[in-house]
C-alpha positions as CSV (number, residue, x, y, z in Angstrom):
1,X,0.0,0.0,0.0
2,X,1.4,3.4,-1.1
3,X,1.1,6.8,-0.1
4,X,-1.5,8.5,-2.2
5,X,-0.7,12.1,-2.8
6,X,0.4,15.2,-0.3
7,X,-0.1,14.3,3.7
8,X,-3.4,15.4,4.6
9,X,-3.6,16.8,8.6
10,X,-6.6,17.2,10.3
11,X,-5.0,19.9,12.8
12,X,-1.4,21.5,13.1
13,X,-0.4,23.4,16.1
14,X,2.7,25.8,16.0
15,X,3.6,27.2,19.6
16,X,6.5,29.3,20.2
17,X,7.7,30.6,23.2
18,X,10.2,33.8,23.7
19,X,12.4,33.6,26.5
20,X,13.2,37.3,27.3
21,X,14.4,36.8,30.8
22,X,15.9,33.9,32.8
23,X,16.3,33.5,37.0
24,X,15.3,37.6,37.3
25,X,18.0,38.9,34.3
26,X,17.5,40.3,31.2
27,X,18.8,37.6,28.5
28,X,22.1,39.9,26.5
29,X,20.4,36.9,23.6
30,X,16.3,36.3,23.6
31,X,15.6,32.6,22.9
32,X,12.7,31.2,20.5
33,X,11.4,27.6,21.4
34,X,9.1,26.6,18.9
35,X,6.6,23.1,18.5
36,X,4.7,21.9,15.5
37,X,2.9,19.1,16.2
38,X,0.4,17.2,13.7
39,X,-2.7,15.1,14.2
40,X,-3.1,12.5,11.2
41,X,-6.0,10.8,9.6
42,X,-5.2,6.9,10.6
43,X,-5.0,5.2,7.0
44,X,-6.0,2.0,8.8
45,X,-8.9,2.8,10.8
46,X,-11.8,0.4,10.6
47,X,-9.7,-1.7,8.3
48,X,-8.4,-5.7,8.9
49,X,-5.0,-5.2,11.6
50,X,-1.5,-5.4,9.7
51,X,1.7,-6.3,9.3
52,X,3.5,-3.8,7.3
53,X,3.4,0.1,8.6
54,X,5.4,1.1,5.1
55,X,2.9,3.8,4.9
56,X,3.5,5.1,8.1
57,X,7.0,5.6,7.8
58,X,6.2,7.3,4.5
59,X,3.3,9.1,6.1
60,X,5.9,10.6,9.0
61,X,8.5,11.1,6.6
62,X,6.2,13.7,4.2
63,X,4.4,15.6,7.8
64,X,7.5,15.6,9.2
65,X,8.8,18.3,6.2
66,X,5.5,19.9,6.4
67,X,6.4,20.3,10.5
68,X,9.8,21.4,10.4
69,X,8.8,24.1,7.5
70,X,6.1,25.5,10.1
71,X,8.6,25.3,12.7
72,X,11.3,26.7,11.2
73,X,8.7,30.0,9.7
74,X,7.7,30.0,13.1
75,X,11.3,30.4,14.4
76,X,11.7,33.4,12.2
77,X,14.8,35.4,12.0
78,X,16.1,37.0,15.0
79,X,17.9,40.5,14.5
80,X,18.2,40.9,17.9
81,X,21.9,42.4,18.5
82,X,24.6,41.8,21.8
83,X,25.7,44.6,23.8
84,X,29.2,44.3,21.4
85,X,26.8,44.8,18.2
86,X,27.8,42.1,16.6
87,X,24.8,39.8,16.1
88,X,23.6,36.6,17.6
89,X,23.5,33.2,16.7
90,X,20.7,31.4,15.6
91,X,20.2,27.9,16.4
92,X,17.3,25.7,15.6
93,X,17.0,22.5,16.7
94,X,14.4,19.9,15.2
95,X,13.2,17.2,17.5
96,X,11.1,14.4,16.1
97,X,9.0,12.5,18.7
98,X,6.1,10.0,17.5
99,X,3.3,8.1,18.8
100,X,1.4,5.5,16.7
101,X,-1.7,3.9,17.4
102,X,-3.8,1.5,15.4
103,X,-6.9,0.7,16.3
């Protein structure tokens, strides 16, 4: 059984967090944390149980670009400058956790 066509969610959720201040101080760097999470049609629901999740990996594979673009826009650029002038790093992280159940 293949995929059929672009992954289909049926919600996304893009949270991001700016960390301005940390134990009473003003950060000399502000911090983004960002999460895109996805909920996914299950392509097996109400069908016979199976043996081969091939589509799942190829499901996660295709929302998982779809997630880290969100993420990633969601991230943004930060021109935010240090006390020297020079500007800060960015660093993104992308953290893939997954949970499958079929019922």
């Amino acid at each position: 059984m293949a995929a059929s066509g672009p992954v289909k969610f049926r919600q996304v959720t893009v949270i991001a967090q700016d960390v301005l201040s940390e134990g009473g101080r003003e950060l000399a760097s502000p911090c983004r944390r960002v999460a895109a999470c996805g909920v996914l049609p299950n392509p097996f629901a109400g069908k016979p149980t199976i043996d081969d999740f091939t589509i799942l990996v190829d499901l996660s594979a295709e929302a998982d670009k779809v997630l880290t673009a969100r993420a990633l826009k969601a991230l943004g650029a930060l021109k935010h400058q240090r006390p020297s002038g020079l500007p800060t790093k960015a660093h993104a992280r992308v953290v893939r956790l997954e949970s499958w159940s079929v019922s």
